[in-house]
C-alpha positions, 0 to 999 in steps of 0.5 A: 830205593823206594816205591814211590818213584815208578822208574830208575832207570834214567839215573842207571842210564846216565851213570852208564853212559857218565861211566863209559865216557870215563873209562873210553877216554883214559884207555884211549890216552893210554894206548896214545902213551903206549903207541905214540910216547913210548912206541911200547905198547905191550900185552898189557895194553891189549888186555886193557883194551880188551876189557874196555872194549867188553865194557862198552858191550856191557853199557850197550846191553845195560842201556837196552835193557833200560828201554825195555824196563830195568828200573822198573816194577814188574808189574809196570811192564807187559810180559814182552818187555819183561822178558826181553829187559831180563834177556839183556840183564843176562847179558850184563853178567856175562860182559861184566864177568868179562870186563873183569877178567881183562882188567885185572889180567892187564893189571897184573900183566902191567905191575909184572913189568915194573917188579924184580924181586921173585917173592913180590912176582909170585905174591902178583901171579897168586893174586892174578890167578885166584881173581881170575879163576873166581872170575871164569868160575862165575861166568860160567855159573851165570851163563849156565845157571839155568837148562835151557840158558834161555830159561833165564829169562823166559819162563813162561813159553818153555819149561826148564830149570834153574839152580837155586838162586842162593848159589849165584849170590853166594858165588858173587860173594866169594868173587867180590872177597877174592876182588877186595883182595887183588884190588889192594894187592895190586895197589899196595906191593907196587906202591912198596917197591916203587917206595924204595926205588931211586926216583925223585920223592915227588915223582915216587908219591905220585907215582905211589898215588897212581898205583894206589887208585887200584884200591878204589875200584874195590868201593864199588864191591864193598857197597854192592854187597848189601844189595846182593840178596836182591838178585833172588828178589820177585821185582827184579828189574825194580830191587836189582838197581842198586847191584846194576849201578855199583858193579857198573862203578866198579868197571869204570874204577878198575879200569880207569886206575889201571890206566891213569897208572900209565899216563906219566909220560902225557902228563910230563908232555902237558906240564912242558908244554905249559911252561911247568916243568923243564922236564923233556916230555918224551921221557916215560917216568923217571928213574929205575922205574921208567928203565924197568917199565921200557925195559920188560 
């Protein structure tokens, strides 16, 4: 990001707004699946919708904060805008840290349903549960980070304080390695237990494929992290970008692989319907892995 563009704030826009339309419409075609294909829409779901919901919040308060100057330099803005931008910033790491609670609950809650053997359950309920706590810890720091929580983002008519900058970085370093974690436990054991169900070879590599997007939501993490000492930088709303964009990228991921995992039956529906496949569409996905998925 260099200095010579004076507003980034459009480009953070559209790639919200690309994000949000994303992610929307997979979790709508998903609770279509769950509620109208299988009539079994479960706790799962709820807790995809849940995070999806929480998402449209965070691009809400992410688009807001757009118009009063994140994207911006400081000294661009009056100190009004200033103040209510880094207001709604604040709100960002609230929603995002709620967005990823749900997500990777539902995601857990979800592979829970279509895994049997007790080391590969506990392996899911370890991975869910650090991730989790990691996340709960970081909302409460970033919401509580400063006394009053005001503080945050008005210094100037009130007196306060903060803790030191460098623990809230150093904690989203530890959720972000926690994240890397489940994203590839959450993608890899599912791909290995449906790897040796009784399925058709071509419906178990995609199916394998699905789960395996999980993985793709970590790319988001791993490219915000050079960026994260930018979080005590004195341009904030200018150097914050690259942080802003990516942990947007990796919402919509997340929740996008964690829905597309569902959408088996629709596709089945759409390739019927097109004369490509002879398959009866209101079957879920094939096999034991459709009986155990109906079934939990």
């Amino acid at each position: 990001m260099e200095h010579g563009e004076s507003n980034l704030g459009p480009l953070l826009l559209g790639i919200n707004i690309t994000a949000v339309i994303l992610a929307g419409i997979t979790c709508l075609l998903r609770c279509y699946v769950r509620l109208f294909m299988l009539k079994a829409f479960g706790v799962d779901d709820w807790l995809m919708a849940i995070s999806t919901i929480i998402f449209i919040t965070y691009n809400v308060c992410s688009n807001t904060g757009v118009r009063y100057g994140t994207g911006q330099h400081r000294s661009d803005l009056s100190e009004e805008d200033y103040t209510t931008a880094m207001k709604w910033w604040f709100m960002c790491y609230l929603t995002y840290g709620g967005t990823m609670f749900f997500v990777k609950l539902s995601i857990a809650w979800f592979l829970l349903r279509v895994t049997v053997s007790r080391i590969h359950r506990w392996i899911i309920y370890t991975a869910a549960i650090v991730t989790c706590a990691s996340c709960l810890c970081y909302f409460f720091v970033a919401l509580f980070q400063c006394h009053p929580i005001s503080y945050y983002w008005d210094k100037q008519s009130q007196t306060g304080s903060c803790i030191d900058v460098q623990i809230v970085i150093w904690l989203v370093y530890l959720y972000s390695g926690f994240a890397v974690i489940s994203d590839f436990t959450f993608a890899l054991l599912p791909a290995w237990v449906v790897s040796h169900l009784n399925m058709k070879k071509n419906i178990k590599i995609a199916v394998i494929m699905l789960m395996g997007m999980g993985c793709v939501a970590s790319a988001g993490v791993v490219i915000r992290w050079p960026y994260m000492q930018r979080l005590g930088s004195n341009d904030f709303l200018w150097d914050s970008i690259p942080i802003a964009i990516w942990s947007t990228v990796e919402q919509c991921l997340a929740i996008t692989a964690g829905c597309l995992a569902t959408l088996q039956p629709l596709v089945k529906m759409v390739r019927s319907k097109l004369g490509l496949t002879s398959t009866n569409p209101t079957l879920g996905n094939t096999g034991s892995y459709n009986s155990t998925v109906r079934s939990r």
